[in-house]
N, C-alpha and C positions, 0 to 999 in steps of 0.2 A: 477132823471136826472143826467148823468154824463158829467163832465167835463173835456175837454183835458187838462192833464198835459202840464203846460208851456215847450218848450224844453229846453231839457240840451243843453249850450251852447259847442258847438264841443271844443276840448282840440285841442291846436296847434299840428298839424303833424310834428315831429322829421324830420333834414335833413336826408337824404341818405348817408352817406360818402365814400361810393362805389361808389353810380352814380356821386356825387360830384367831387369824385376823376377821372372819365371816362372823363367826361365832359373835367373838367380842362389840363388832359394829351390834349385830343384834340385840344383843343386849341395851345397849344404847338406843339404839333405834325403838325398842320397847317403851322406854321412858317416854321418846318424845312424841309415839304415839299415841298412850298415855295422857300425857299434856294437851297434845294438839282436839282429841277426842273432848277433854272436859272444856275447852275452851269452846271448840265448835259447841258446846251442849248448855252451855253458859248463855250462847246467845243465840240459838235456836229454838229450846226450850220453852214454853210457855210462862208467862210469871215467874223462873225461876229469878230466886234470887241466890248468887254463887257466895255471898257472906255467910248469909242466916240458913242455905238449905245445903244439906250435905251429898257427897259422891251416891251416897244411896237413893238420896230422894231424886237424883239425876236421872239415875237407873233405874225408875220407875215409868210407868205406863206409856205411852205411844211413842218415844223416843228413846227409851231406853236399849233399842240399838246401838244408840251411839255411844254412850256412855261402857255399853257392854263391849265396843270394839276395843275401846281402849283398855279393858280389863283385860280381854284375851292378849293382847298386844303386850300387855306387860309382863303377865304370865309366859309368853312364849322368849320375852327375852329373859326371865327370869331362869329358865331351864338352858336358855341358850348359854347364857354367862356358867349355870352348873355346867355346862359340857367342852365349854371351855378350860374352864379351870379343873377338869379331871384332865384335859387332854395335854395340857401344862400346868402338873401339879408342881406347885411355890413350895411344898415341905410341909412337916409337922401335921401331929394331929389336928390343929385346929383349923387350918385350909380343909383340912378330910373331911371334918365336921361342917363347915363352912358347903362344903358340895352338894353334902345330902340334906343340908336345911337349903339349900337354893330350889334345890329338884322337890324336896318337900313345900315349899313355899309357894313355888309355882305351882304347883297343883293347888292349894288353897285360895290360891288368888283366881284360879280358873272356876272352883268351885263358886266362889264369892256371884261369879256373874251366872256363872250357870244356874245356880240354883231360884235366882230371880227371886229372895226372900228380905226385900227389905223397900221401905219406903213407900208401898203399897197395901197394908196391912194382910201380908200372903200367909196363909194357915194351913196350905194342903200339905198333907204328910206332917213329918217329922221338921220342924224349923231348927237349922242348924245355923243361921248365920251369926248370931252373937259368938257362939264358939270357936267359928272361924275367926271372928275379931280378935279374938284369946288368943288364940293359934297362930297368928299372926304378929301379934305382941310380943309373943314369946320368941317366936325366931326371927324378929329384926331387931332384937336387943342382944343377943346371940351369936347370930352369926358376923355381922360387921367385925366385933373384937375376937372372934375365933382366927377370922382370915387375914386382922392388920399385919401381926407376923409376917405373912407369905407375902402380901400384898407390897410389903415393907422393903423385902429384897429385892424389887423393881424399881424402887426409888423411897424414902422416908416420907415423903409428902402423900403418897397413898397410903401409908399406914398412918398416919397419923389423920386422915379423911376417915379411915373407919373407923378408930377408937372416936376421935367425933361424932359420925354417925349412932354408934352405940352411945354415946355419956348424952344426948343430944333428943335421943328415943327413949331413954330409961326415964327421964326429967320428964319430957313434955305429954309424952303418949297416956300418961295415968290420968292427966289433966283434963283427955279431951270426955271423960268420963261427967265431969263435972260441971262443963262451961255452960254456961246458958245457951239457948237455942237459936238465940240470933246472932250469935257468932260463932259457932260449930264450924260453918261449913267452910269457912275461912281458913278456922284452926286445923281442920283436917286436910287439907290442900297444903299448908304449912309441912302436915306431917309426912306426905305423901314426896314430898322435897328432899326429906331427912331420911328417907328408903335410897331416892336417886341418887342422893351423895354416895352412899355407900357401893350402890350398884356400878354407876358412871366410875369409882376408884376404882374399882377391883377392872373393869372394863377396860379401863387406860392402863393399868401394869399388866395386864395381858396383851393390849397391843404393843406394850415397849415390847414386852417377852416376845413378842412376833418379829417384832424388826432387830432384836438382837439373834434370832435365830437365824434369820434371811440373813443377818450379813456375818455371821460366823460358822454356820451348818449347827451351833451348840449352843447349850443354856449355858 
C-alpha cells in the first residue's frame, strides 16, 4: 500500500521588479494626467475661471470630457498603486488597510466622473456625488497614516510624506466646506496636491522596492 508524500510546502514567489516598477510609474502617471487634464481644461473651457470655479463645474457640459479624462486617469493609477503595493507588501496591518482603501478609492473616484452629477444641476436618478465627497474624505485621511509605516521601510522621508499627507487633509479638507465661492476652486486643486503627495510617496518606496529587488533577487 502506498502512501501520498506529505506536500512540499510551495517556496514564496519572488517580486516582479518590472511589473513592480509598471505599476508604481502608473500610479504616478495617473497624477500627472490628472494635472495635465485640469490645466488643458483651465484653458480650453469657456469663461472658466480655475480660482472661483471648481473640478466639478470643469466637468460639466461640453467639455467635460476632458476634465473626465483626468478622473479616470487618476483612478486607474489609484488601483495601479493598490496592485502594486499588494504585490510588494511593506508589512503590517496598516499597508493591508492602505490596499483596500486604494482599490476602494479608485473606484469612487471613477464613480465621481462617471456619474456626471455635479456642476450642471444633474437630478436623474438617485444623486450620489456629495457622498462620494464624504467617501473620499474619509479614505485620504486614512489611508496615507495607515501606510507611513510600510512606506517608511523604503526610506523615512516616505513616511514621513504620508503622515504629512494625512495631518495636512484632516486640517484643510473640512475647510473647503466653508470657503467662499470665489476661491473654492483654487482651494480644491490645493487639495487635490495633498492626495498626490501621498500617492507619488508611497509610488517612490515601491520603486526603491523594485530596484532593491533587481539588484539583490530579495526584499
Amino acid at each position: 500500500m502506498h502512501h501520498a508524500k506529505p506536500a512540499t510546502p510551495a517556496a514564496p514567489i519572488p517580486e516582479n521588479p518590472g511589473f513592480l516598477r509598471g505599476l508604481a510609474w502608473l500610479a504616478i502617471a495617473g497624477c500627472a494626467i490628472f494635472t495635465a487634464a485640469l490645466l488643458i481644461g483651465d484653458v480650453v473651457v469657456p469663461d472658466h475661471d480655475w480660482i472661483a470655479d471648481t473640478i466639478s463645474d470643469l466637468g460639466a457640459g461640453e467639455y467635460e470630457w476632458i476634465a473626465d479624462i483626468g478622473i479616470y486617469g487618476f483612478s486607474l493609477g489609484l488601483i495601479a498603486l493598490a496592485a502594486a503595493a499588494s504585490h510588494a507588501h511593506l508589512g503590517g496591518k496598516g499597508w493591508t488597510l492602505g490596499v483596500y482603501g486604494l482599490l476602494v478609492t479608485g473606484l469612487i473616484v471613477f464613480l465621481v466622473g462617471a456619474r456626471n452629477e455635479y456642476g450642471d444641476a444633474d437630478q436623474d436618478g438617485t444623486v450620489i456625488h456629495i457622498y462620494l465627497v464624504y467617501a473620499l474624505g474619509v479614505t485620504f485621511a486614512v489611508m496615507p497614516w495607515a501606510m507611513s509605516e510600510g512606506a517608511a521601510r523604503m526610506g523615512d522621508r516616505y513616511g514621513w510624506a504620508c503622515k504629512a499627507a494625512t495631518v495636512l487633509w484632516v486640517v484643510m479638507a473640512p475647510i473647503f466646506f466653508f470657503l467662499p465661492t470665489d476661491i473654492d476652486g483654487l482651494y480644491e486643486r490645493v487639495l487635490g496636491g495633498v492626495t498626490f503627495i501621498f500617492v507619488i510617496a508611497v509610488a517612490l518606496a515601491l520603486l526603491k522596492r523594485a530596484r532593491a529587488v533587481s539588484a539583490f533577487g530579495t526584499g
